[in-house]
TORDO-327088 format. One record per residue: residue in three letters; x, y negated, z negated of N, C-alpha, C, O in turn. Coordinates in steps of 0.1 Angstrom, whole numbers, plus 5000, padded with zeros to 4 digits. Each point is the difference from the previous one (the first is absolute). Example, Ala and Ser with C-alpha at 12.3 -4.5 7.8 and 13.67 -1.06 7.14 Angstrom:
<sites>
Ala513250574922499149885000500949885000501050004993
Ser498649895014500949895000499249894992500549894999
</sites>
This chain:
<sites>
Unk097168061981499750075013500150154999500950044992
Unk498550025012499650165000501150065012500449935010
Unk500250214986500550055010499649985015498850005004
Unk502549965005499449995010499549875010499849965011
Unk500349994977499249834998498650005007499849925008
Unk499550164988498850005002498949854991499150014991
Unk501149905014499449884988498650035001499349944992
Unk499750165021497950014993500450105006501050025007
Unk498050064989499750105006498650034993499649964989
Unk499550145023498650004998500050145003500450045011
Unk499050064978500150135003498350075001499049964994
Unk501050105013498350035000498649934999499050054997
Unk501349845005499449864997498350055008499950075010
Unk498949854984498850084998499449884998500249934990
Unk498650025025499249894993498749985005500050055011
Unk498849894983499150045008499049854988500149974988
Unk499249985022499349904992498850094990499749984988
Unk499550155024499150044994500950175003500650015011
Unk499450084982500350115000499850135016500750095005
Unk497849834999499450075012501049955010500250085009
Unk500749814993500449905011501650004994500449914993
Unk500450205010501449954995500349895009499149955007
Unk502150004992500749915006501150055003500450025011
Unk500149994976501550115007500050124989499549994989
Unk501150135016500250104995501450084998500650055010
Unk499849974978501450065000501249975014500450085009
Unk499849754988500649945008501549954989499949964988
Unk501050055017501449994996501249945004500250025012
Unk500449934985500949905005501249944998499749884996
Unk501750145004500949934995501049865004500750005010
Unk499249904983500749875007501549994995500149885000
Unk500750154998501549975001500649834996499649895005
Unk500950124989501249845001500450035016500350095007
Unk499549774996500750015015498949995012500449975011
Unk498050074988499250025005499049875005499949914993
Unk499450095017499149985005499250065009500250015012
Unk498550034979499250085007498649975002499150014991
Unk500549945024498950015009499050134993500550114997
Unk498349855002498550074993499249955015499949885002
Unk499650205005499449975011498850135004500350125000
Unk498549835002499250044999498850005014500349935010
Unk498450134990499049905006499549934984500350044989
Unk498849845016499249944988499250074994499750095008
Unk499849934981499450064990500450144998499250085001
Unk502249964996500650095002500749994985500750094996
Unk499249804995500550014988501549924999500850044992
Unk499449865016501249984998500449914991501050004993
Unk498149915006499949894990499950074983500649954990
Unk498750155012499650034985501350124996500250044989
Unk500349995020501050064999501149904991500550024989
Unk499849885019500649914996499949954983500949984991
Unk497750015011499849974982500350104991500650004990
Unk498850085017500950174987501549974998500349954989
Unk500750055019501449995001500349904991500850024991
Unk498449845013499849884989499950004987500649934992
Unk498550205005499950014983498549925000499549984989
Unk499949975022498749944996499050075005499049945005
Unk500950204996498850084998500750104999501050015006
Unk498250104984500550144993499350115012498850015003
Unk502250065001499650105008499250144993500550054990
Unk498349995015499550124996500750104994499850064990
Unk501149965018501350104998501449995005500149965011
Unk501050074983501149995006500849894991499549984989
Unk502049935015500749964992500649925009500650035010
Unk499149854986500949915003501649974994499649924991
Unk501750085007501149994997500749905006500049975012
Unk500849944978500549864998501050054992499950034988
Unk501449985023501350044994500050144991500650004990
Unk498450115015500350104998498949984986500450084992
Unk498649845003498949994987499150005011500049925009
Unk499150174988498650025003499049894992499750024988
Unk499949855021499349914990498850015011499449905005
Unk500450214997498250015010499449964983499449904998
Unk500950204992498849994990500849954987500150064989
Unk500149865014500749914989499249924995499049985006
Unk501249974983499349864992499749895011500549995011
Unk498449954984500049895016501049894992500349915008
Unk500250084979500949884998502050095007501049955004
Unk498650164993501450075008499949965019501049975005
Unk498350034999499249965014500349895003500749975010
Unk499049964985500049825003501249944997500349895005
Unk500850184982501349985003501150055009501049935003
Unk498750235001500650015013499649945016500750025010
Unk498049884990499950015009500449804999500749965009
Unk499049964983501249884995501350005002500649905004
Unk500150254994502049984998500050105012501049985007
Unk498250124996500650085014499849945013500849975008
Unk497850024994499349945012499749855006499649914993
Unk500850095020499149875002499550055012500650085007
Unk498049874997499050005006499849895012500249894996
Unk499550135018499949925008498650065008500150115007
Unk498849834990498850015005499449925014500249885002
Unk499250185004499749925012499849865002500449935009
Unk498850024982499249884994500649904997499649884998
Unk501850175001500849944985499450024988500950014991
Unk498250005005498849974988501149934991500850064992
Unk499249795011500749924993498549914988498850005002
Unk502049964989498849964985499849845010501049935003
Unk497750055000499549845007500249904992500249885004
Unk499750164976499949864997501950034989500449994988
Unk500150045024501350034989501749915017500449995011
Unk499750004980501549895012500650105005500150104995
Unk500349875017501250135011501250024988500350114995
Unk500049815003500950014985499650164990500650115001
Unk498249864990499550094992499950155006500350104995
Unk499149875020499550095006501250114999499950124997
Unk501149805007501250115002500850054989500550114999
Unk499349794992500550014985499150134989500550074991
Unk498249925015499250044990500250164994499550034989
Unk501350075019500550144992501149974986500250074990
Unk500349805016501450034990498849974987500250064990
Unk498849845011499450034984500150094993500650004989
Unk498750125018500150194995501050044998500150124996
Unk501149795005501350125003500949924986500950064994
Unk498449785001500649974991501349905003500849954992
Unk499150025023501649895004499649924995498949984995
Unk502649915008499749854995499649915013500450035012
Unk499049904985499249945008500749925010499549985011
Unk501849964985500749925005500850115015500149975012
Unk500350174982500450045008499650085015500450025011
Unk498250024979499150055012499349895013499650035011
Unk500649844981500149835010500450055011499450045010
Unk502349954986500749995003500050095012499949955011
Unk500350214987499950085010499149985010500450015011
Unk498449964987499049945002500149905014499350015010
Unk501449934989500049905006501150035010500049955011
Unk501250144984500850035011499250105008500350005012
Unk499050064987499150095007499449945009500250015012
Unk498849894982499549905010500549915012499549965011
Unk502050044980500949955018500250095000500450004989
Unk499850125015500950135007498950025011500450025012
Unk498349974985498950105006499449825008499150035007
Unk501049844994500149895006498649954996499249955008
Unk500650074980498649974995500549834997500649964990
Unk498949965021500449864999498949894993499649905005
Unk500150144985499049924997500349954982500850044991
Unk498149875008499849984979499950124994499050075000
Unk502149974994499650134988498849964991499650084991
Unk499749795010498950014991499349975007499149944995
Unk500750085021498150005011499650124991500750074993
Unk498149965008499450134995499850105015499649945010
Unk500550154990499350085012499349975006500250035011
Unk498749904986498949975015500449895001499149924999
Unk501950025004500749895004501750055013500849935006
Unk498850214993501350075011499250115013498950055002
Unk502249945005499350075011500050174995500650054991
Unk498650025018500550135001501150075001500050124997
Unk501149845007501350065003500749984988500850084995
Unk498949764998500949944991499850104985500750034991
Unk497749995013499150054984501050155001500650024989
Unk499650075023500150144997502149944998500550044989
Unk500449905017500749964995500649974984501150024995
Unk497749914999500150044984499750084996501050054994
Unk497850045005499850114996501550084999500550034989
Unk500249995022501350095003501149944993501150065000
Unk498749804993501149944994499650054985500950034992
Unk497449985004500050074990500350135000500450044989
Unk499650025019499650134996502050054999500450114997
Unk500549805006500950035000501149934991501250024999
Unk497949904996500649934986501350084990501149964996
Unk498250135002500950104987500650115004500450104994
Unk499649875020501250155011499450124996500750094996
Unk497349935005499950094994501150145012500749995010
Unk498950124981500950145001498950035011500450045010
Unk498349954989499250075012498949895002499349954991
Unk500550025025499049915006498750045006500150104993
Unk499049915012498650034999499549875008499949894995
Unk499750155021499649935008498850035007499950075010
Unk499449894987498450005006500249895016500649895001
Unk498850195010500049925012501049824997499549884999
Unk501350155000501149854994499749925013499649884998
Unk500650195018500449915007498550005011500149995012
Unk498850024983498550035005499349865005499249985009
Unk501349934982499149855007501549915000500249904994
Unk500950165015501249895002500249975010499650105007
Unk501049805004500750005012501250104998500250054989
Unk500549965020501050105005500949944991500050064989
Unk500849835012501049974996500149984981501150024994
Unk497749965001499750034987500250174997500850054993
Unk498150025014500350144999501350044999500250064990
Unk500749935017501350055003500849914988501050064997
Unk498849824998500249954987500350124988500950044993
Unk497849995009499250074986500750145001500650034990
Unk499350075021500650085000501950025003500350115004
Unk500249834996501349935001500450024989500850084997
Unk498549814991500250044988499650114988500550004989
Unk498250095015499950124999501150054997500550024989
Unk500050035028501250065005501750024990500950084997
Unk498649765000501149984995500350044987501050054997
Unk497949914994499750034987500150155000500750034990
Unk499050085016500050185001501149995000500550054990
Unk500849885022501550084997501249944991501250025000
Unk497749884989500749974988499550094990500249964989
Unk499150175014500450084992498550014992499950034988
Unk499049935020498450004991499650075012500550025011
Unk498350024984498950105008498949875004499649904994
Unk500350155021499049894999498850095012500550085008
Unk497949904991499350055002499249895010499949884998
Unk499450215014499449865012498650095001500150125001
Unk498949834999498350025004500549925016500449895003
Unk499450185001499849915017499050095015500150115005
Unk499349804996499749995015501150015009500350105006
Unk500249814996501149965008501250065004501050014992
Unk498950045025500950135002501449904999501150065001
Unk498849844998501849915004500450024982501250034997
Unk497549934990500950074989500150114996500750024991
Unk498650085015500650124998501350075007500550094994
Unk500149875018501049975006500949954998501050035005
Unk498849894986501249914992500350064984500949974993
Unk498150135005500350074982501050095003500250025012
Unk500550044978501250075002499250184995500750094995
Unk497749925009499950115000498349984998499649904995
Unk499650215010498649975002499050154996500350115004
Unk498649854986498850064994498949995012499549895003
Unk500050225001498750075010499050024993499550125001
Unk499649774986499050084995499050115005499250054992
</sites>
């Protein structure tokens, strides 16, 4: 951890699909251990792809993304895909859970990249799945679960290996209330054990609930 406990930070950050059309421009940002922070925008304002820069899954025009104080904006994409395996986990609107892979796998599937044993990442696995009331066969496949249950696992993956920093794309966008407040509950919880955790939202009730909020 970097002075400060700064676990990302995004310094001058520069992006633009075509050069004529920035998206964002010398935009900067620090997340703290301890943090959750609301990214709130109007739509097409860059918030999502913001999100992916931070991610390490698109290279900003300009500027530096930093992961514990290493600048891996322009890193090896095999240096890339291991910090974003052992640092990050990701919670996308969609869930974008694998259709022909088991709620099991689904959740399990980072510890491959990271090298665990299989038995134990199960394991965690499965206590995740009762924590967050995911009451079902760890081997239905996804289009065999509802919407609330699908973004439910996603958040049991994405929180498998206690990443240090979380990365939330609209999490609670197609949930009833009481799922939402699930999801962000444990957000919440996960930031004041000491990880940075980051929210894309619409939603004035989760930005209200983050322990600090981004005005793109």
């Amino acid at each position: 951890m970097t002075a400060g406990g700064v676990l990302l930070e995004a310094r001058d950050l520069s992006f633009g699909y075509t050069p004529a059309e920035p998206i964002l421009e010398g935009w900067s940002a620090e997340f703290p251990a301890g943090s959750m922070t609301a990214l709130t925008a109007p739509s097409g304002r860059g918030k999502s792809t913001l999100l992916y820069l931070l991610g390490l899954m698109l290279r900003p025009s300009r500027g530096e993304v930093l992961v514990n104080g290493h600048d891996l904006a322009w890193g090896r994409d095999a240096e890339r895909a291991r910090a974003r395996a052992q640092q990050f986990g990701f919670v996308f609107q969609d869930a974008a859970l694998d259709a022909t892979r088991t709620v099991l796998d689904n959740v399990t599937e980072t510890a491959l990249y990271r090298g665990e044993p299989r038995r134990e990442s199960e394991r965690a696995a499965r206590e995740l799945l009762e924590r967050f009331g995911v009451d079902l066969p760890v081997h239905r496949r996804p289009g065999q679960v509802s919407g609330g249950q699908a973004q439910r696992i996603a958040l049991c993956r994405a929180l498998l290996h206690a990443p240090a920093i979380v990365l939330a794309d609209e999490p609670t966008g197609n949930l009833d209330p009481s799922t939402a407040a699930l999801v962000v509950g444990a957000l919440r919880e996960h930031a004041r054990a000491g990880n940075a955790v980051v929210i894309v939202t619409h939603s004035p009730e989760v930005a209200a609930a983050s322990l600090s909020r981004i005005v793109l």
